[in-house]
N, C-alpha and C positions, 0 to 999 in steps of 0.2 A: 504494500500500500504506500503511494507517495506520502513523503513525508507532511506534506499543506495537507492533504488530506485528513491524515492521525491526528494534526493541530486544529483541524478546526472539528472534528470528532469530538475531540478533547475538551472543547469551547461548549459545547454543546454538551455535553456532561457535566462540566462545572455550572452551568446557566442552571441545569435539573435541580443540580444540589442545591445553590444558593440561592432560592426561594429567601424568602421571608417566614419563620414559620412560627406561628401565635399557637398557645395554648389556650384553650378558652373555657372557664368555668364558672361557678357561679351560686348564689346561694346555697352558702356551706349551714346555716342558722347554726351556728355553735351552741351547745348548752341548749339546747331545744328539750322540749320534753312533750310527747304524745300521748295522752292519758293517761298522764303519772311515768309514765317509762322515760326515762332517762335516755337519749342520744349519743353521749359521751362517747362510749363504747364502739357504737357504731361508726361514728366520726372516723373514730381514730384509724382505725380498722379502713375506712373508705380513705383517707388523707395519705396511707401506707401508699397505698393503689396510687394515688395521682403522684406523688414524689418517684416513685415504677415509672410511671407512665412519661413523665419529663428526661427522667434519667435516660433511657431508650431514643425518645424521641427530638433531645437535645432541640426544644425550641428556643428562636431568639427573642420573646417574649411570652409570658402567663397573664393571661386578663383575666383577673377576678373581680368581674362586675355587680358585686356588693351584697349587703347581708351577709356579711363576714360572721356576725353574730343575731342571736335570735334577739335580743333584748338591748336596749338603750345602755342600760346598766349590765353589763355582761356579769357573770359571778366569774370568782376566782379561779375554780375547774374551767368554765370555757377562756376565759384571756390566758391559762397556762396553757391550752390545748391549741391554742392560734399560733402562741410564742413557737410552742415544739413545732407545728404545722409548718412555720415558716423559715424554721431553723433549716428544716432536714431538706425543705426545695429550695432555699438556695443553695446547700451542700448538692443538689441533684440536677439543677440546671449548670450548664455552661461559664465560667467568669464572666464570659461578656454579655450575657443574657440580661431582658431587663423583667420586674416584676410591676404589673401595677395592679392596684388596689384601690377600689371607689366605695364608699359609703352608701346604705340602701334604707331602704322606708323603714326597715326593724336596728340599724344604726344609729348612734351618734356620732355625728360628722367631725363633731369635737375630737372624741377618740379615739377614732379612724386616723385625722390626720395629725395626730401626738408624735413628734420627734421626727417628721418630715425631712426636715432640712438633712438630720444625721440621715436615715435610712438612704437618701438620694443617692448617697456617694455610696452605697452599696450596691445602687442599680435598683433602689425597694422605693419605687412612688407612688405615694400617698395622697389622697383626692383630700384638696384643702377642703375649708368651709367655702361656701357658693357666695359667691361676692359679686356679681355682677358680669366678671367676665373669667374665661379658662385658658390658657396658655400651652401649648402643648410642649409635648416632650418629643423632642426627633431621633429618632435613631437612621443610623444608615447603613445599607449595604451597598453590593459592588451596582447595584442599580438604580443608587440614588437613595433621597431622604423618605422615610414614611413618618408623618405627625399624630402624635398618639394625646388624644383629650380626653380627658377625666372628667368628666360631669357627675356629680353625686347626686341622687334621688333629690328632685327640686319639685316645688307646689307652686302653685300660681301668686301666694300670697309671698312669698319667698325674693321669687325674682319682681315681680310690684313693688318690690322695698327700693330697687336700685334703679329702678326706671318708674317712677312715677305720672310722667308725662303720656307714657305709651298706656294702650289702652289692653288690659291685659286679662281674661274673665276665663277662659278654658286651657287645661293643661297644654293643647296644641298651642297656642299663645305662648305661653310657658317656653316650652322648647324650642319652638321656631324664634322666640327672643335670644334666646341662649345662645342658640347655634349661630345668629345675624352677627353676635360680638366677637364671638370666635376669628372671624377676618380668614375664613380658612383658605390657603393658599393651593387651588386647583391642579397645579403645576404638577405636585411631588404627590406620591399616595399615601392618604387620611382615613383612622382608624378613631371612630369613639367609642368609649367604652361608657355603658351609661344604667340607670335602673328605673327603666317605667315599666308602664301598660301600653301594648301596642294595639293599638283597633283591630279586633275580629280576632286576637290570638286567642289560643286555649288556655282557659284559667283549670287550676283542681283546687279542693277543699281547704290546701294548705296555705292558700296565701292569704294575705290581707286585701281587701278589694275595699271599693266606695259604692255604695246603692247607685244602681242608673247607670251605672261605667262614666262616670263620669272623670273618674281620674285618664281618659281612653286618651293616646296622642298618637294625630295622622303620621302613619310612615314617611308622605312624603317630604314633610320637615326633613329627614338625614338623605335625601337627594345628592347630599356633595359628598358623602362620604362609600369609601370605597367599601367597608367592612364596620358595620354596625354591631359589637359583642354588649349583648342584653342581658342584665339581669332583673330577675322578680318575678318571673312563673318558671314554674319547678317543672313543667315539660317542655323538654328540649324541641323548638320547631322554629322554621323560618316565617317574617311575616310579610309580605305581599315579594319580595324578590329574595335568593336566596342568600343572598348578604347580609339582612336583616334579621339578626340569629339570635335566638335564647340560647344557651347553652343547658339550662335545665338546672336541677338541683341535683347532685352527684347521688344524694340519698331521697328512698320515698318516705313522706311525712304526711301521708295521708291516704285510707282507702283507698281513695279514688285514683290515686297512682298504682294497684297493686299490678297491671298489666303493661302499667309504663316500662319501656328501656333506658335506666339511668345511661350516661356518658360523657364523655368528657372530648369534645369540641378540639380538632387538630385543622387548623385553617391555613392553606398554603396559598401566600400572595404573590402570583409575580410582579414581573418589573412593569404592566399596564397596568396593576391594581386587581388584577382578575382573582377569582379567588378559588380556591379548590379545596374539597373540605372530606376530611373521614373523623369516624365515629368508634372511640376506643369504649366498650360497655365496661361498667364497674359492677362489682358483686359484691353486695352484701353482705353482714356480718350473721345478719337473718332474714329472713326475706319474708315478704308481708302475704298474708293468704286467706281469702274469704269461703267461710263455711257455711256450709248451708243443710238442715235436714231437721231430723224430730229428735230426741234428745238421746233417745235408744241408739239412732244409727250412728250418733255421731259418738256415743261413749261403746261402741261396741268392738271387743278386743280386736278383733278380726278388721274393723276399718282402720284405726290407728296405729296399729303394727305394720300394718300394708304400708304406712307415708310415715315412717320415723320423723322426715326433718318436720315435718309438720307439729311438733312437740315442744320446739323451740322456736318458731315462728313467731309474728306478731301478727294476731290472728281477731279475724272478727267473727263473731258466729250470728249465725240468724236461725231460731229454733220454729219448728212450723207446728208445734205441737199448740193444740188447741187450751188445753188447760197451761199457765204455769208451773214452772218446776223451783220447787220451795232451793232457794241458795244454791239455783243452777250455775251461776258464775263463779262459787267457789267450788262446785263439781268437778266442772267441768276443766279449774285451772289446774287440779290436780292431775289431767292428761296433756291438757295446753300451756305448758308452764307461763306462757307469755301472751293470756287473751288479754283483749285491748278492748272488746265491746262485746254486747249482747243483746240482741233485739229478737222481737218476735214477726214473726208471720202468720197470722192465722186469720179466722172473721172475724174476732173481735177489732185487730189492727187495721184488716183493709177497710170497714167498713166506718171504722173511727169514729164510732155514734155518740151523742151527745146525749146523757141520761139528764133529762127535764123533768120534776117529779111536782104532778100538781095535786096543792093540798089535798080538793073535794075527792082526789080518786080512792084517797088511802082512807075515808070514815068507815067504811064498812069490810076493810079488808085488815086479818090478824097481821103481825110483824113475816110472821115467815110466809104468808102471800107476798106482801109488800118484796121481801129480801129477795123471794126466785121470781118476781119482776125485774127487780136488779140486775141480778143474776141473768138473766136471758139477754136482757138488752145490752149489759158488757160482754156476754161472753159467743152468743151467739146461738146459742143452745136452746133448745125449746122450753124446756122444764127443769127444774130440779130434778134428780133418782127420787124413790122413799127411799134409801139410805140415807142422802144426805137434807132430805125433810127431817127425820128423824137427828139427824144430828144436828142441825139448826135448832129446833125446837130446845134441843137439851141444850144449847149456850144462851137462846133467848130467859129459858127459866133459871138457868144459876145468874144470868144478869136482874133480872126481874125480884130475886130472891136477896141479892145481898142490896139493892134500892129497898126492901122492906129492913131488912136488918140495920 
């Protein structure tokens, strides 16, 4: 092979390599807790997984687009678990690699950007408080400058502080302000890393939302930029063009994720800004699982020997048995070491009836007519057994007996 030929082979293999390559994640909520269960664990166990996942994949930035932590005031367990977090990825990324980090709706923005100035020279930037306007950060490579902006979860009432003259009423307001002050320079490729609600995305149970969608802002506010890394809904999807990206929440934090695929966001930009993207899945420490049946099938040795992991799961059960089961969720936890909820399904639930009890009807009817009226109309059932006539009757009269005594 001529030698100009191997050279520019060559050219063309170094071009492959030296993409731009973003890591992209996202709502880690540190110290979170799911009905009483602790996340910690979990956390850690997932945060292992993406320090793996850098280590390998040697990006020349990690955008963590906010809700770093679950709570304003984080407790002492999650800011030790962020510290470690963020020890062992930068031991895992590259020296020349950079780290940023923005403030989200479950943030304080204060906290987030504590000791800024030092973390910089480490390559670790921190999304200040929101002041009116953002500043980017450049990095380069052999194809020129890309400008990385930190916008931290902003309100309408927020930015109205620093522009009062503008007329300012809906979050699209909001960010299309933001983004006008930026001055972003079209020329070089531009990266924002930000934390809202994008119009028509998919929400789950786990976020914080506003009645109405009104916190919603139009996509095409980020028009100028080349790679949009979103946080604040916890499933990973793009929203009107593929650049326009949640990255998702690495862990599920709600039911309604139990069929989600967590992942952690690998986005390759070339030197036009184009962007090419794969999808590294993470696995959990236990993984969440809804049950469903009548309380016999689901405590029967033969079902739950058959799904060991199902034992340690974080489990919601839905029971279809018509009657309640007297301290069924502490039964039940002594096979599901880790249930999270318990609901029924039967007529009583679908039919949700509203028991209205008018005075005139009950003059002429004893206590235990009145009670298996109750009785039918909560539970769905026609009548009382005579068994349990009989046993009513015998609590109406020892109650009836100690009102005489």
């Amino acid at each position: 092979m001529p030698f100009a030929l191997c050279l520019f082979n060559l050219k063309l293999i170094t071009y492959y390599y030296l993409i731009m390559k973003l890591l992209h994640i996202s709502d880690l909520h540190i110290g979170k807790n799911v009905n009483g269960f602790s996340m910690i664990e979990e956390q850690r166990h997932v945060f292992e997984q993406i320090c793996n996942v850098a280590r390998q994949q040697k990006p020349d930035a990690v955008l963590i687009a906010g809700d770093v932590y679950d709570k304003s005031v984080p407790s002492a367990e999650a800011v030790q678990l962020f510290d470690e977090f963020l020890t062992k990825l930068t031991e895992s990324v590259t020296s020349d690699a950079h780290i940023f980090i923005i403030s989200g709706n479950h943030d304080s923005p204060e906290r987030i950007a504590f000791g800024a100035e030092i973390m910089r020279r480490q390559n670790i930037h921190l999304s200040p408080v929101y002041k009116g306007d953002v500043k980017p950060v450049i990095i380069s490579d052999k194809d020129g400058p890309v400008a990385f902006y930190m916008l931290p979860f902003i309100k309408p009432v927020a930015v109205r502080h620093f522009f009062e003259n503008e007329e300012i009423i809906t979050y699209t307001d909001a960010m299309r302000l933001a983004i006008a002050q930026m001055n972003i320079d079209k020329k070089m490729r531009n990266v924002l890393i930000c934390h809202q609600f994008v119009t028509n995305a998919e929400r789950s149970e786990s976020e914080e939302t506003i009645v109405g969608g009104l916190d919603n802002v139009d996509a095409q506010v980020f028009a100028d930029f080349d790679y949009v890394a979103l946080g604040h809904l916890h499933r990973p999807q793009s929203c009107e063009r593929p650049t326009i990206r949640y990255s998702g929440s690495p862990l599920k934090y709600s039911f309604s994720e139990v069929n989600d695929c967590k992942t952690i966001t690998i986005a390759n930009m070339n030197a036009n800004g184009g962007v090419e993207f794969s999808f590294i899945p993470t696995s959990p420490l236990r993984n969440w699982v809804d049950l469903r049946g009548t309380y016999n099938e689901l405590t029967s040795l033969q079902y739950y020997e058959s799904k060991p992991e199902l034992r340690e799961s974080f489990v919601r059960v839905t029971l279809t048995d018509e009657n309640d089961i007297p301290d069924a969720i502490g039964k039940l936890r002594s096979i599901y070491h880790n249930i999270m909820e318990l609901n029924y399904d039967n007529k009583r639930t679908q039919t949700n009836n509203s028991i209205v009890v008018n005075k005139d009807d009950g003059k002429n009817k004893t206590p235990v007519e009145l009670f298996a009226e109750f009785y039918e109309t909560q539970n769905g059932e026609s009548s009382l057994t005579a068994e349990q006539q009989v046993f009513i009757s015998e609590i109406m009269e020892r109650v009836q007996n100690r009102k005489l005594d």
